[in-house]
Each structure stands twice: as C-alpha cells, then as structure tokens.
KOLGU-450245 format. One record per atom (N, C-alpha, C): chain; atom name; y, z, x. Coordinates in Angstrom, 1 decimal. Example, Ala and Ser with C-alpha at 12.3 -4.5 7.8 and 13.67 -1.06 7.14 Angstrom:
# residues 2
{gulo A,N,{-5.7,7.8,13.2}}
{gulo A,CA,{-4.5,7.8,12.3}}
{gulo A,C,{-3.3,7.8,13.2}}
{gulo A,N,{-2.2,7.1,12.8}}
{gulo A,CA,{-1.1,7.1,13.7}}
{gulo A,C,{0.0,7.9,12.9}}
//
This chain:
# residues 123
{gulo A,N,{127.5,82.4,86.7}}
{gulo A,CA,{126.2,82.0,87.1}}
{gulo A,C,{125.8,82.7,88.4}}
{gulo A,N,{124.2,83.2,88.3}}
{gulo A,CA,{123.8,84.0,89.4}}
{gulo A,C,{124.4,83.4,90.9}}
{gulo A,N,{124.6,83.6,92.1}}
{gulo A,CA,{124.6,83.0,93.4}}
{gulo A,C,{122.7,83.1,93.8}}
{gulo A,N,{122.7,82.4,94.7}}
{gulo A,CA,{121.3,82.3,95.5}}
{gulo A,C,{120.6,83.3,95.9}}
{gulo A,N,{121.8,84.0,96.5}}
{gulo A,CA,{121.5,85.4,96.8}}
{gulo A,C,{120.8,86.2,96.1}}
{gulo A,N,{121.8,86.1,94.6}}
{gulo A,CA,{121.1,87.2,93.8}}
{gulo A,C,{119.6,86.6,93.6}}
{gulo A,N,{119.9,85.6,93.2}}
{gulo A,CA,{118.8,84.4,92.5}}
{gulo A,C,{117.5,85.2,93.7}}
{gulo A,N,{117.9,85.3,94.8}}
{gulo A,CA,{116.7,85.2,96.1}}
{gulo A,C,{116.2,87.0,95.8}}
{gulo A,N,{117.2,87.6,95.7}}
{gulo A,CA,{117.0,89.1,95.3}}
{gulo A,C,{116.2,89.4,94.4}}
{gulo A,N,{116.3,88.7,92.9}}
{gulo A,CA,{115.7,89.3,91.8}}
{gulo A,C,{113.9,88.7,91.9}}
{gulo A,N,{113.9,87.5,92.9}}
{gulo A,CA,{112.4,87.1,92.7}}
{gulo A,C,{111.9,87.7,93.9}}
{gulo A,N,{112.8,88.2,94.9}}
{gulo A,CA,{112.0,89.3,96.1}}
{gulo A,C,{111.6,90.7,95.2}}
{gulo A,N,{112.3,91.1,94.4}}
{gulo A,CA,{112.1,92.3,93.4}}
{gulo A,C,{111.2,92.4,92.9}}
{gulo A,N,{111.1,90.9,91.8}}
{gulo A,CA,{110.0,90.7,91.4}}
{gulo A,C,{108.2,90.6,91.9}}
{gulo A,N,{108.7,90.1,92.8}}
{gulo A,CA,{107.2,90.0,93.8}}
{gulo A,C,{107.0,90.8,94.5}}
{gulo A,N,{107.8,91.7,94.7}}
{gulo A,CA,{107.4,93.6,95.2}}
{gulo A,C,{106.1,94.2,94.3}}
{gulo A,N,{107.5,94.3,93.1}}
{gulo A,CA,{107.2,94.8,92.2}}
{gulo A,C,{105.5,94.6,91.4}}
{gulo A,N,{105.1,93.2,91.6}}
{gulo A,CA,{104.0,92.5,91.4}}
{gulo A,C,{102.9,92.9,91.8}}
{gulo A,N,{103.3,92.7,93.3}}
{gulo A,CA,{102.5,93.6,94.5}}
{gulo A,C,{102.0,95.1,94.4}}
{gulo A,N,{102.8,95.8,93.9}}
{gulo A,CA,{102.6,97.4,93.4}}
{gulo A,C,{101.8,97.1,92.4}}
{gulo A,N,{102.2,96.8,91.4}}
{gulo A,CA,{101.4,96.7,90.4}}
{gulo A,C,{99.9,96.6,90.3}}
{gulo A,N,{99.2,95.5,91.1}}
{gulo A,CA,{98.0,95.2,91.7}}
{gulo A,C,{97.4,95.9,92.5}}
{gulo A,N,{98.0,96.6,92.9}}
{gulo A,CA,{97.5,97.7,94.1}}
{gulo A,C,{97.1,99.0,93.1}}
{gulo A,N,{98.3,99.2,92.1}}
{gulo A,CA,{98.3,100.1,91.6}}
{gulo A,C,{96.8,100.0,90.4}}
{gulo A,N,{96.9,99.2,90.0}}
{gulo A,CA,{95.7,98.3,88.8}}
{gulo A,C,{94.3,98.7,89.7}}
{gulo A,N,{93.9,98.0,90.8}}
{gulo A,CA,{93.0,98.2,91.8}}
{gulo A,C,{92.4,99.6,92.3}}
{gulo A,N,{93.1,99.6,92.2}}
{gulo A,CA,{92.7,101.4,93.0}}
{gulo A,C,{92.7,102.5,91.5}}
{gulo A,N,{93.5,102.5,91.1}}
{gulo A,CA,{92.8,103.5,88.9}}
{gulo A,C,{92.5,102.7,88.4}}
{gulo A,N,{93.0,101.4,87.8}}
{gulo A,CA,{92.1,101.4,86.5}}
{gulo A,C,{90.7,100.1,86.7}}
{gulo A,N,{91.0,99.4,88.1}}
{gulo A,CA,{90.0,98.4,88.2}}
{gulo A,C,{88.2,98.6,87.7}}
{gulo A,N,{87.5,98.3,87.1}}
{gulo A,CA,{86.0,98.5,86.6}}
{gulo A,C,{85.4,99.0,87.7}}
{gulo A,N,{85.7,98.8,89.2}}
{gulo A,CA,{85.1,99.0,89.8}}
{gulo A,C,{85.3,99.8,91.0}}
{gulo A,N,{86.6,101.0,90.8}}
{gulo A,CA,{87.2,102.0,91.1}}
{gulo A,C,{86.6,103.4,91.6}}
{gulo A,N,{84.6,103.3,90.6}}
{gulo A,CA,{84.2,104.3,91.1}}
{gulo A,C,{83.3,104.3,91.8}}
{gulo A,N,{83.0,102.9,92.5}}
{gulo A,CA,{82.4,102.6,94.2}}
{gulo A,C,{83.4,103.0,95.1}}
{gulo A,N,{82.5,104.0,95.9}}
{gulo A,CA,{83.3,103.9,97.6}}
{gulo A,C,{83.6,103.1,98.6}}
{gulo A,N,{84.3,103.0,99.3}}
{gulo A,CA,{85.5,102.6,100.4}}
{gulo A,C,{86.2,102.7,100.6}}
{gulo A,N,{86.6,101.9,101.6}}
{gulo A,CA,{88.2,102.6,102.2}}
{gulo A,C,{89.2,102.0,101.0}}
{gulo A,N,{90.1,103.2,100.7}}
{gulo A,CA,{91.5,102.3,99.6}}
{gulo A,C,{92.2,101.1,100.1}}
{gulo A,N,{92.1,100.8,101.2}}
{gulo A,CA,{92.9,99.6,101.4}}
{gulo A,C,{92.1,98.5,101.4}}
{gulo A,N,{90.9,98.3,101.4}}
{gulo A,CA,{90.3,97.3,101.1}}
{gulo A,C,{90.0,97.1,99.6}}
{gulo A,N,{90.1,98.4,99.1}}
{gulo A,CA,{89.8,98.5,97.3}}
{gulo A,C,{91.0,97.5,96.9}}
{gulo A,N,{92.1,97.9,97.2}}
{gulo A,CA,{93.7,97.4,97.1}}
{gulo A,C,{93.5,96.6,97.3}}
{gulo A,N,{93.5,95.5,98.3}}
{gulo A,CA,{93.7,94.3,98.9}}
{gulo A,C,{92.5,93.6,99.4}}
{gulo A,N,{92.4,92.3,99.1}}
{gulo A,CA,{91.8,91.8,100.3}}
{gulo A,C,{91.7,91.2,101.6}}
{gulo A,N,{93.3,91.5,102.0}}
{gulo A,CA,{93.4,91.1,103.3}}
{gulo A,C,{92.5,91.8,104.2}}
{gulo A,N,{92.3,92.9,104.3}}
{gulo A,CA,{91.3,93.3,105.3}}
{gulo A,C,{90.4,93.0,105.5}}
{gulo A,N,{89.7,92.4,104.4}}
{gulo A,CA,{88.4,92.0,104.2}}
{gulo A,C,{88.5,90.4,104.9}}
{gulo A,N,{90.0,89.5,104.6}}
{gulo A,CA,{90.2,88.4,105.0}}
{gulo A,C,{89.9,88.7,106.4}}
{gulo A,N,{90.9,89.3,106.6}}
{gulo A,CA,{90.7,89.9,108.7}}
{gulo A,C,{90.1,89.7,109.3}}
{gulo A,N,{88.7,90.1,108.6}}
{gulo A,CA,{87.4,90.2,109.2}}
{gulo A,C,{86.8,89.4,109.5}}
{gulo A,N,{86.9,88.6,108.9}}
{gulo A,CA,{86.2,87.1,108.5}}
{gulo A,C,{86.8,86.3,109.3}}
{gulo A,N,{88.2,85.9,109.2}}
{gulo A,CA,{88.9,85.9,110.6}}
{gulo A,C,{88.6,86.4,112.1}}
{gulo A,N,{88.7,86.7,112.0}}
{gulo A,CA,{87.8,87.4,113.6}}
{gulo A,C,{86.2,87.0,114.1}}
{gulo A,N,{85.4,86.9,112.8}}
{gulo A,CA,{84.3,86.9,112.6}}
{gulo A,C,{83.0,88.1,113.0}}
{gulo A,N,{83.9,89.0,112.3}}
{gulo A,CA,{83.0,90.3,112.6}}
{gulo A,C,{82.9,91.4,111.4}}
{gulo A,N,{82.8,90.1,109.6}}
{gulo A,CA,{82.7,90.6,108.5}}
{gulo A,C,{81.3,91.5,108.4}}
{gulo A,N,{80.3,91.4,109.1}}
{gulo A,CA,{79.3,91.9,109.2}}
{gulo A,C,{78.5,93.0,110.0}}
{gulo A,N,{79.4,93.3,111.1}}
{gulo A,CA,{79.5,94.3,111.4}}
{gulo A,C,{80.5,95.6,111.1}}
{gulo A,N,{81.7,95.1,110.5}}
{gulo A,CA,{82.2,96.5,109.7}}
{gulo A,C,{82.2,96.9,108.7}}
{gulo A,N,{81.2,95.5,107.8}}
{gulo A,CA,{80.4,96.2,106.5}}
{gulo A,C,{79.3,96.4,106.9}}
{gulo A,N,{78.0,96.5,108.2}}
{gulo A,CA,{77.1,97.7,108.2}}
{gulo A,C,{78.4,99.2,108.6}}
{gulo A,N,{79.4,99.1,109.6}}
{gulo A,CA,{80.0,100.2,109.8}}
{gulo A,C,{80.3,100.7,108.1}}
{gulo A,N,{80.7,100.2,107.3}}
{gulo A,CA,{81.3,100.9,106.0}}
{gulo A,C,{79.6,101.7,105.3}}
{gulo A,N,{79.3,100.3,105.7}}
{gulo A,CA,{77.7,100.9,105.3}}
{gulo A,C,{77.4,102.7,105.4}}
{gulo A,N,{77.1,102.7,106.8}}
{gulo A,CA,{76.7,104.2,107.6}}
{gulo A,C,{77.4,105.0,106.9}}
{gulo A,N,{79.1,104.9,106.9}}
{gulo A,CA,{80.2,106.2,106.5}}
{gulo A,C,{80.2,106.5,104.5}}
{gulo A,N,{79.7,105.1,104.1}}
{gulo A,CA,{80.0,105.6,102.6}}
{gulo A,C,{78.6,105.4,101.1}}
{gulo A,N,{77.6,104.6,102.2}}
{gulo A,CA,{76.2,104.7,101.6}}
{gulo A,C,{76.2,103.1,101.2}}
{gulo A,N,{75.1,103.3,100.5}}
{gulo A,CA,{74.5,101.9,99.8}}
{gulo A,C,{75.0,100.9,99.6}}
{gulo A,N,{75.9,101.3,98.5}}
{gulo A,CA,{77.4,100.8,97.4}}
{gulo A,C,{78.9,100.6,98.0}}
{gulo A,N,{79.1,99.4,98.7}}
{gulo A,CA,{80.5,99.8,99.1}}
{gulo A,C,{81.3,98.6,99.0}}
{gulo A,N,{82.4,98.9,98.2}}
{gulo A,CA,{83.9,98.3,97.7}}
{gulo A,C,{84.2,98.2,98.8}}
{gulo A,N,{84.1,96.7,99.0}}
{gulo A,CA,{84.7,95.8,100.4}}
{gulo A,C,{85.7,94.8,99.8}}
{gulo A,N,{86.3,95.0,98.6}}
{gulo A,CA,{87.5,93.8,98.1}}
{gulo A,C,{88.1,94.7,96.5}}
{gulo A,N,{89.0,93.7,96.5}}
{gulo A,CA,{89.2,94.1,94.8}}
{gulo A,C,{88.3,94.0,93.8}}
{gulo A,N,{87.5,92.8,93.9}}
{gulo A,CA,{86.5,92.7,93.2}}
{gulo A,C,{85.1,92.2,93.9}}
{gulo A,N,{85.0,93.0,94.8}}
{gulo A,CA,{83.5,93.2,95.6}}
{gulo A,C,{82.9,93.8,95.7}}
{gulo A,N,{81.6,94.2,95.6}}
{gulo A,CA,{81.1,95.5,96.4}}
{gulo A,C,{79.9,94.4,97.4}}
{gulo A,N,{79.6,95.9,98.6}}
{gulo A,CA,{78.2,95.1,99.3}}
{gulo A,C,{77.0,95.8,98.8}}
{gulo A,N,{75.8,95.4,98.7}}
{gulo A,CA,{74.9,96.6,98.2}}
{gulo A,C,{74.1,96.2,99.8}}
{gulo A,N,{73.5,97.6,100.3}}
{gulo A,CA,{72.7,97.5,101.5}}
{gulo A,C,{71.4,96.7,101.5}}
{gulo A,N,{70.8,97.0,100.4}}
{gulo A,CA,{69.3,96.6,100.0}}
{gulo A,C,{69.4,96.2,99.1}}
{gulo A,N,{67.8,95.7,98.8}}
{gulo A,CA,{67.9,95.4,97.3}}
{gulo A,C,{67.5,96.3,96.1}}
{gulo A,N,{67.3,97.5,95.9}}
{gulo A,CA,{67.0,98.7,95.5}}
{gulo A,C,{67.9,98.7,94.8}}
{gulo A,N,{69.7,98.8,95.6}}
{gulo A,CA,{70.4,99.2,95.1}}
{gulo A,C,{71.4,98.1,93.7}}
{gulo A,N,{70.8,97.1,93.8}}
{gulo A,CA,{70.6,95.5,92.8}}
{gulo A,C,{70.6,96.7,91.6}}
{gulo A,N,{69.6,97.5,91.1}}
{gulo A,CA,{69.0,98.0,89.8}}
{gulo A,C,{70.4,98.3,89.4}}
{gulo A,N,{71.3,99.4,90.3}}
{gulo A,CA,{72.5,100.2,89.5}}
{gulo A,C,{73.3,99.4,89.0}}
{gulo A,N,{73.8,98.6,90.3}}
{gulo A,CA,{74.5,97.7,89.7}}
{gulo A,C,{74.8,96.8,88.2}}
{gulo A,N,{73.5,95.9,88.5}}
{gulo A,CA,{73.2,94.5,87.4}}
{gulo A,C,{72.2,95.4,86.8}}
{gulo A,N,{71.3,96.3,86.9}}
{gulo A,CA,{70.1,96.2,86.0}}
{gulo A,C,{70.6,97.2,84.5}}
{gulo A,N,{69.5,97.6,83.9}}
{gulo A,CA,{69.9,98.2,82.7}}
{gulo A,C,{70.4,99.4,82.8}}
{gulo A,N,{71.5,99.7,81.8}}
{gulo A,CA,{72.3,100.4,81.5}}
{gulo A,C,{71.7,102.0,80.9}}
{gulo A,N,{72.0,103.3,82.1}}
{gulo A,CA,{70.9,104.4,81.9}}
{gulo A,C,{72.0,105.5,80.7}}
{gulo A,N,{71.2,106.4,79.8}}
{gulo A,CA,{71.9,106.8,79.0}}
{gulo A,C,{73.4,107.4,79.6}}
{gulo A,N,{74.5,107.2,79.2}}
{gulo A,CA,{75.6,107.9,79.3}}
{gulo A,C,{76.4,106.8,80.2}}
{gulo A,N,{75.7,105.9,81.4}}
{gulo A,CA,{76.4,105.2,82.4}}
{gulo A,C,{77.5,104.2,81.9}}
{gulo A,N,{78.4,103.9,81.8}}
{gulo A,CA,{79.6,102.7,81.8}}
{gulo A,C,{79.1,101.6,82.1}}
{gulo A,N,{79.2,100.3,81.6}}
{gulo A,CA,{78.8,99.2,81.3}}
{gulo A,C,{79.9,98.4,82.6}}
{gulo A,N,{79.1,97.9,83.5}}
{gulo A,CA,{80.0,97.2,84.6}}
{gulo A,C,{80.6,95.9,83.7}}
{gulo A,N,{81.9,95.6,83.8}}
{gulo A,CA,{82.5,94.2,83.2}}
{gulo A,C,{82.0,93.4,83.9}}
{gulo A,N,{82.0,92.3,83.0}}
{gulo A,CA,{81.8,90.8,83.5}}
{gulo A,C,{82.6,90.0,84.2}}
{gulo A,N,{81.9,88.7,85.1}}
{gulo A,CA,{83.5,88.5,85.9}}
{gulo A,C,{83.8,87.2,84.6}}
{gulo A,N,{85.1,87.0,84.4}}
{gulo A,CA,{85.4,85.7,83.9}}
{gulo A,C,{84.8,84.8,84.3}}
{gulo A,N,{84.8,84.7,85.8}}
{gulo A,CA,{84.7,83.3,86.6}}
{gulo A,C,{82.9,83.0,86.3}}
{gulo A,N,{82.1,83.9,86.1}}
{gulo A,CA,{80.3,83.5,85.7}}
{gulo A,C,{80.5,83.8,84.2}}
{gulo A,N,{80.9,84.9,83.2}}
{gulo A,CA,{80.7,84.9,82.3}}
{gulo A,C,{81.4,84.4,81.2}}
{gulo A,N,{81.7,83.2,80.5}}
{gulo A,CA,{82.8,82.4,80.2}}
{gulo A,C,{82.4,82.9,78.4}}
{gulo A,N,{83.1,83.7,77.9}}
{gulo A,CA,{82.3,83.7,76.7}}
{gulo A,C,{82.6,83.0,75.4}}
{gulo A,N,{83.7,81.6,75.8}}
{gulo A,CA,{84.1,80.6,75.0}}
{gulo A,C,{83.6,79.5,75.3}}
{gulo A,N,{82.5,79.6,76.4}}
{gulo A,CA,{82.4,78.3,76.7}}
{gulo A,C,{80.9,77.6,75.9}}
{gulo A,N,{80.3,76.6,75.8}}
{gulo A,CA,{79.3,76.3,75.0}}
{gulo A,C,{77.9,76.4,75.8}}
{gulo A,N,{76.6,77.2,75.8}}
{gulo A,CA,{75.7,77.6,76.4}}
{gulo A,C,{74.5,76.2,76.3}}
{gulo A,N,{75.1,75.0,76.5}}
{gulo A,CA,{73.9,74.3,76.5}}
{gulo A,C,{74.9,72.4,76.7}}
{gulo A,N,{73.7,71.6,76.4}}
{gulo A,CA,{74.0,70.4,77.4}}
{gulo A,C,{74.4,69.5,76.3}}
{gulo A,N,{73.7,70.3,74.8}}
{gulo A,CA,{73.7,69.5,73.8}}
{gulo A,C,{74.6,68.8,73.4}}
{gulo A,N,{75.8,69.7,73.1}}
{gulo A,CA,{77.4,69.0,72.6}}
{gulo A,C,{77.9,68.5,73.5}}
{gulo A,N,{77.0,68.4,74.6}}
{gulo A,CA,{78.4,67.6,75.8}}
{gulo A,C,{79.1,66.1,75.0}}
{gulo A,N,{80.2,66.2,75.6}}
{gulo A,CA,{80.4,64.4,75.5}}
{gulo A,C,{79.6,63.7,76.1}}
{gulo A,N,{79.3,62.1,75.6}}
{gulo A,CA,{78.2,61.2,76.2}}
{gulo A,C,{79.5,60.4,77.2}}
{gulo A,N,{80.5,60.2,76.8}}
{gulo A,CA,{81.3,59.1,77.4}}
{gulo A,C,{81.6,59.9,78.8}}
{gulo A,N,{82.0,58.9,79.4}}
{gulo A,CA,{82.0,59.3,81.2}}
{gulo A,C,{83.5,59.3,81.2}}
//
C-alpha cells in the first residue's frame, strides 16, 4: 500500500501536470488564440484576477488597449473589444474564408429545450 507521501506526490504530479496542460491548451489550440495579448493572461486568469483585486482592471485594459489594438485577450476565455465597431468581427457574420468563433457552453446549451412550453407545471 502507497505511504502518504507517495499518495501526496502522485496528486502534486498530477496537478502540475494539469496545470501545463491548460496553459498549454490556452495559448495553441484555444478558439481564441488568434486575438492579441500578453501570453500570460491568454494562459491564465490570475492576472486578470490581480487586477480586479487591486481595482485597476480598467486601466490596464485601456493600457493593453494602446499596445495591441481593438481586440484584446484579457483571459482564457475573454476578449475586450474597444468600441463597438469592433462587435461586427467578433459576433457578426461570418466573411468568406474567416473561422467560425465557438460557442460558449455556458450561453449556448445545445441540448437544452428553446422555449417555456415543455416546462414542468409542478413546483
């Protein structure tokens, strides 16, 4: 039988390992990998926590603003857009050749039922 030790070793390994993984996912193959910003906010969202923390999330996303344009990957799964102009690239329609932005799970549920009809009546 393992000791604790090991037992404490193989789930610190594991959770390294986890950690790479997501970093590694985030930064190539994430949907949204070919917005700019800094890599470590692409990776993680602690920095972005930081900020918020401090309370000065809105002045180093105008700063990201100035250095990387319009469009900028402020999380794993964030961007900020400056204006509203830049709304069209994003969400609007899809121009010949462009890649189709994924949906998030959390708004786009596509098992779930689109209406009030089948609800249950019982409380």
């Amino acid at each position: 039988m393992p000791s604790a030790v090991e037992l404490l070793l193989v789930f610190t390994t594991l959770l390294a390992l986890y950690g790479v993984a997501t970093v590694i996912y985030n930064l190539f193959f994430h949907p949204l990998r070919r917005y700019p910003g800094p890599k470590l906010w692409a990776a993680t969202p602690l920095p972005a926590a930081f900020n918020v923390l401090r309370g000065t999330p809105h002045l180093k996303i105008l700063e990201l603003h100035k250095r990387y344009g319009d469009i900028v990957r402020v999380g794993p799964n964030e961007l900020a857009l400056s204006h509203a102009e830049v709304w069209k690239e994003v969400c609007g329609h899809l121009q010949r050749g462009q890649e189709e932005n994924g949906k998030d799970p959390k708004y786009a549920n596509e098992g779930a039922d689109k209406s009030l009809i089948p609800a249950s009546q019982t409380p």
